[in-house]
C-alpha positions as CSV (number, residue, x, y, z in Angstrom):
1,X,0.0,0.0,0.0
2,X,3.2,2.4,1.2
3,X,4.3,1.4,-2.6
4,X,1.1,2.4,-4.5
5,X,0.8,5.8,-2.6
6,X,4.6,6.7,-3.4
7,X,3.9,5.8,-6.6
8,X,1.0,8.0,-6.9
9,X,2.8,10.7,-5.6
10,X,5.7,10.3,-8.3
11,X,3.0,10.3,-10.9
12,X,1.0,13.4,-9.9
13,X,4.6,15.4,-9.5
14,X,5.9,14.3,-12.6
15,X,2.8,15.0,-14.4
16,X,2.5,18.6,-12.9
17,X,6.2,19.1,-13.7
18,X,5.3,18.1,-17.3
19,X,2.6,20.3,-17.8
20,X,4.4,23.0,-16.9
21,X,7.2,22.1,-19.8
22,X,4.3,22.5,-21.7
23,X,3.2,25.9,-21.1
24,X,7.0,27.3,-21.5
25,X,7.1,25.1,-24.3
26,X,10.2,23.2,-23.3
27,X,10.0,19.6,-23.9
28,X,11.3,16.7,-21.4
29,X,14.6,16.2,-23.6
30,X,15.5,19.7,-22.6
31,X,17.0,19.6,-18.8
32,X,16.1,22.2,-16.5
33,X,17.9,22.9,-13.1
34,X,15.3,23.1,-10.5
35,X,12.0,22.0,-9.2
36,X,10.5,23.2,-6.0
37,X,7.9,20.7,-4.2
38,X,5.9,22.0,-1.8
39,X,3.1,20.4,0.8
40,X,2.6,20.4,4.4
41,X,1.8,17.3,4.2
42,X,5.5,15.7,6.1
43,X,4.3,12.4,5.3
44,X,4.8,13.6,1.6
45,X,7.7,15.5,2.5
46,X,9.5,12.2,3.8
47,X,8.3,10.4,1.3
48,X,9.7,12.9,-1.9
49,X,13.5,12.5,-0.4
50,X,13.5,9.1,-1.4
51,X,11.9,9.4,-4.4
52,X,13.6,12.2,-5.5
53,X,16.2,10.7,-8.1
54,X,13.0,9.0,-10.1
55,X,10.9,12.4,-11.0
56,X,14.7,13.7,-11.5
57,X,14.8,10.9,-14.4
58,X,11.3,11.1,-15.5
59,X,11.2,14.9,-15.6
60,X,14.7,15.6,-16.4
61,X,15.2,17.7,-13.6
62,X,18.4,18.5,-12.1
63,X,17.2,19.2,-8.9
64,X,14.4,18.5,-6.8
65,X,13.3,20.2,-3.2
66,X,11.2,19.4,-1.0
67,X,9.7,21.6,1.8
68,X,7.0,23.1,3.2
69,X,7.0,27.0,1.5
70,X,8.6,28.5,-1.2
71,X,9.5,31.9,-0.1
72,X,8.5,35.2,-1.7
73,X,5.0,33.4,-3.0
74,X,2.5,36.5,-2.2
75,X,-1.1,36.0,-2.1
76,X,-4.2,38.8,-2.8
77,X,-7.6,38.3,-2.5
78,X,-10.2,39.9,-4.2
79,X,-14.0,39.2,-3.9
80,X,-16.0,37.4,-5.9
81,X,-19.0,39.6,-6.7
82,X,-20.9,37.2,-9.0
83,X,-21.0,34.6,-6.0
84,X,-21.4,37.5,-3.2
85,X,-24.4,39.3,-5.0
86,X,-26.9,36.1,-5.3
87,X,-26.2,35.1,-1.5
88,X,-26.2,38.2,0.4
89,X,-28.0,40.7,-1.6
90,X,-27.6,44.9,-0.6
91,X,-25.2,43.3,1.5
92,X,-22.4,42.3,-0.8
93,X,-20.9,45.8,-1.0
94,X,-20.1,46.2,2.8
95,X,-19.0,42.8,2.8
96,X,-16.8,43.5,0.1
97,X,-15.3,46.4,1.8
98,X,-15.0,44.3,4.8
99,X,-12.9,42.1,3.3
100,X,-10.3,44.3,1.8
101,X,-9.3,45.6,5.0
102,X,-8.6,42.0,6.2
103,X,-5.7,40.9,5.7
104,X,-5.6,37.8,2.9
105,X,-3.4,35.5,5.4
106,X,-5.8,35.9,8.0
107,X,-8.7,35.2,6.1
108,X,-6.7,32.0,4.6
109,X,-5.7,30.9,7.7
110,X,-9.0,30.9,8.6
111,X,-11.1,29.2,5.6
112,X,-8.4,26.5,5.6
113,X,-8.6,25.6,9.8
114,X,-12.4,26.3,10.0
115,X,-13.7,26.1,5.9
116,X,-15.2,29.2,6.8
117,X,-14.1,33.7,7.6
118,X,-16.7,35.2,9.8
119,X,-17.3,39.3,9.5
120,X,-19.5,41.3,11.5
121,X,-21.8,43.8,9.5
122,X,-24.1,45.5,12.2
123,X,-24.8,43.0,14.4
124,X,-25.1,40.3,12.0
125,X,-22.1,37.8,11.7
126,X,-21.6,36.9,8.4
127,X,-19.4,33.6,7.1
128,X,-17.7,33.5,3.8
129,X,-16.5,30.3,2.3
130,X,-14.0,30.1,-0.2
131,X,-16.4,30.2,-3.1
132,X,-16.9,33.7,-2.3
133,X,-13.1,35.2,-3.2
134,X,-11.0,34.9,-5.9
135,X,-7.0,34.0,-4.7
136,X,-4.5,35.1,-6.5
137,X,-0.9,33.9,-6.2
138,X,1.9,36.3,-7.4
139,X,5.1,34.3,-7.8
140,X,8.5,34.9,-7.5
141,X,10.9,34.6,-10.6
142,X,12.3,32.9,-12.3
143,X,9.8,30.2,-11.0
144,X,6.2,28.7,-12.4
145,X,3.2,27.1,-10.5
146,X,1.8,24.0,-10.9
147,X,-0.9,22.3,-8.6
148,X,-0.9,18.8,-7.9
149,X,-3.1,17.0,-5.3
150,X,-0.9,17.3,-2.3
151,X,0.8,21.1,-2.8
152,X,2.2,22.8,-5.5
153,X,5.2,22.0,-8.0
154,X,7.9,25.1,-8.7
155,X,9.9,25.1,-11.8
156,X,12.7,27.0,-12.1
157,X,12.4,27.9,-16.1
158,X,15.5,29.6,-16.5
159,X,18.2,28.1,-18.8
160,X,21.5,29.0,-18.7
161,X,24.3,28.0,-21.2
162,X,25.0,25.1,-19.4
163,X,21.8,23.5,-19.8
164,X,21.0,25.2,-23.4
165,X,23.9,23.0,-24.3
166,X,23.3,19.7,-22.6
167,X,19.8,20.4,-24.9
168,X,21.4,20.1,-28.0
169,X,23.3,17.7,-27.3
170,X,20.1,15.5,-26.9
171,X,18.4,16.6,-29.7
172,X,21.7,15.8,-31.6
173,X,22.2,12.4,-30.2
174,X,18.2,11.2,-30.9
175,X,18.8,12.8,-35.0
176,X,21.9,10.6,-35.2
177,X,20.3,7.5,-33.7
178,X,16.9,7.9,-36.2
179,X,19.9,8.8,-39.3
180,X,21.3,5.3,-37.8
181,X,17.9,3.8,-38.0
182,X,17.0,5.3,-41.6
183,X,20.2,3.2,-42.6
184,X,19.4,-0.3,-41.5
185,X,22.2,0.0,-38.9
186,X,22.3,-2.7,-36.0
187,X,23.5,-1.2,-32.0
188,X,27.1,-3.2,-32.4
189,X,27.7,-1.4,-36.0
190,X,30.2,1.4,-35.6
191,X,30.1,4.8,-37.7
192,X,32.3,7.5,-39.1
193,X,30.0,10.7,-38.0
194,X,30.9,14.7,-39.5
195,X,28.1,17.0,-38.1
196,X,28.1,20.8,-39.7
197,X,26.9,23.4,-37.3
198,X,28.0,26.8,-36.9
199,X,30.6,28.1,-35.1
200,X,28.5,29.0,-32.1
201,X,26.3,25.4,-31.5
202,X,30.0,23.8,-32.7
203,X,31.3,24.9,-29.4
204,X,28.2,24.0,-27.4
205,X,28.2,20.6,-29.1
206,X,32.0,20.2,-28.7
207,X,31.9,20.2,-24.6
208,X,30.1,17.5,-25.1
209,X,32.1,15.2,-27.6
210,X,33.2,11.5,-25.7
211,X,29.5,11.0,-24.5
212,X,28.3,12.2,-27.9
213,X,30.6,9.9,-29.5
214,X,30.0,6.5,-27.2
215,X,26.1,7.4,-27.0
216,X,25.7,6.9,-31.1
217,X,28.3,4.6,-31.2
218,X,31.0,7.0,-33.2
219,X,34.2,5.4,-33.9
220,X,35.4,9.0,-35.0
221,X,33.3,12.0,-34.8
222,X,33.8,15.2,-36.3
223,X,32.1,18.7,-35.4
224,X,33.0,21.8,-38.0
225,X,31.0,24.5,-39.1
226,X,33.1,23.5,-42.7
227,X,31.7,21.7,-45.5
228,X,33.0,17.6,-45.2
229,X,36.0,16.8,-47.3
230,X,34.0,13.6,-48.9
231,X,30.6,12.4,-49.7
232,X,29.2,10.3,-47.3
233,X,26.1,7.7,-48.2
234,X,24.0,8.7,-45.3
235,X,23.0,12.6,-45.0
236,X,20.5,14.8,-43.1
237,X,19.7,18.2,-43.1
238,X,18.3,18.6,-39.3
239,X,16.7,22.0,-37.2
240,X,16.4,22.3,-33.4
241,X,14.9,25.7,-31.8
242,X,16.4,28.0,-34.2
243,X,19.7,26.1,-34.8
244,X,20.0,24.1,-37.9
245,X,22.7,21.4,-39.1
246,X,23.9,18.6,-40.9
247,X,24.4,15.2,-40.3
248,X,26.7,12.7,-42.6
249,X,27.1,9.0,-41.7
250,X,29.0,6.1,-42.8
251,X,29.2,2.7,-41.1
252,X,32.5,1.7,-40.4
């Protein structure tokens, strides 16, 4: 049962973490240095430290946190007059003004111990549920929210060259292995590889060279923003972001 709910809790984490790839439009092959996780649920928390190197895998995520705040998240509230005006009538505006002189962790702290914030207009005590505001969550760069059953996910979109690199690199090593693949090439087969790319992705790509050239299984690899000096029988003209090269392959 402990199993199924760790699982579960990889799942939902990973999943939020994904969607939020989605809406900077920065797909899973791309790395990214931080996610935040946070719940108040310690349980959860306990729970995340040993998971941590699978949603690091799954989301390719450098880093994962786990705590019970992210500081610098500040919350407003603003009153929601389309569910205050059907229940309380000429009320609404004085309970409206009420409100904004409340401050929004008190009223939070409230709804979320009792389900309920209780104002006094008159002598009339008045409760307002959490159907009756509008919360809005202002936060902190370079971060991005996502909700997940138990808390919320923070991704840390910035990329810096580091990671912009390690990108490519990907994206390189999958074109390569589908050229392979286009070529009828078995995993044993070894290959003479030349890839033209421009001076600047060159350099990116050439931190990277060994692991490029033991991942595709290069026997010699060559990266050069020149033309090659022969023909080679396998060739692809390839684009990643706004980068384009060329890949040319023979077996060994």
């Amino acid at each position: 049962k402990d199993l199924e709910n760790e699982m579960r809790i990889i799942s939902d984490v990973t999943q939020t973490i994904l969607s939020l790839r989605e809406k900077i439009q920065l797909g899973v092959r791309w790395p990214l240095q931080e996610a935040v996780i946070v719940t108040n649920d310690n349980k959860i928390l306990k729970s995340l430290e040993s998971l941590k190197d699978i949603i690091k895998n799954q989301a390719n995520i450098k880093e994962i946190g786990a705590q019970q705040s992210l500081p610098g998240i500040k919350l407003s509230i603003k009153a929601d007059y389309s569910k205050l005006g059907p229940d309380f009538g000429k009320k609404a505006p004085q309970i409206i003004a009420k409100l904004a002189s409340e401050s929004p962790e008190t009223i939070l702290s409230h709804l979320e111990k009792e389900g309920k914030f209780t104002i006094t207009i008159g002598k009339e005590k008045i409760d307002i549920v959490k159907e009756h505001i509008i919360i809005t969550r202002q936060v902190p760069e370079p971060y991005i929210e996502g909700i997940f059953k138990n808390g919320f996910v923070y991704l840390n979109k910035e990329v810096d060259e580091d990671l912009e690199a390690e990108g490519y690199v990907r994206e390189l090593m999958r074109r390569i292995q589908e050229l392979r693949k286009k070529a009828g090439l078995q995993k044993k087969d070894r290959i003479y590889l030349f890839v033209k790319a421009d001076e600047e992705l060159g350099d990116k790509l050439n931190k990277f060279h060994s692991i490029i050239k033991e991942r595709v299984g290069a026997q010699i690899l060559k990266i050069s923003s020149l033309e090659p000096s022969k023909k080679h029988k396998y060739e692809s003209k390839e684009k990643v972001r706004d980068k384009k090269f060329e890949l040319f392959l023979d077996k060994v």
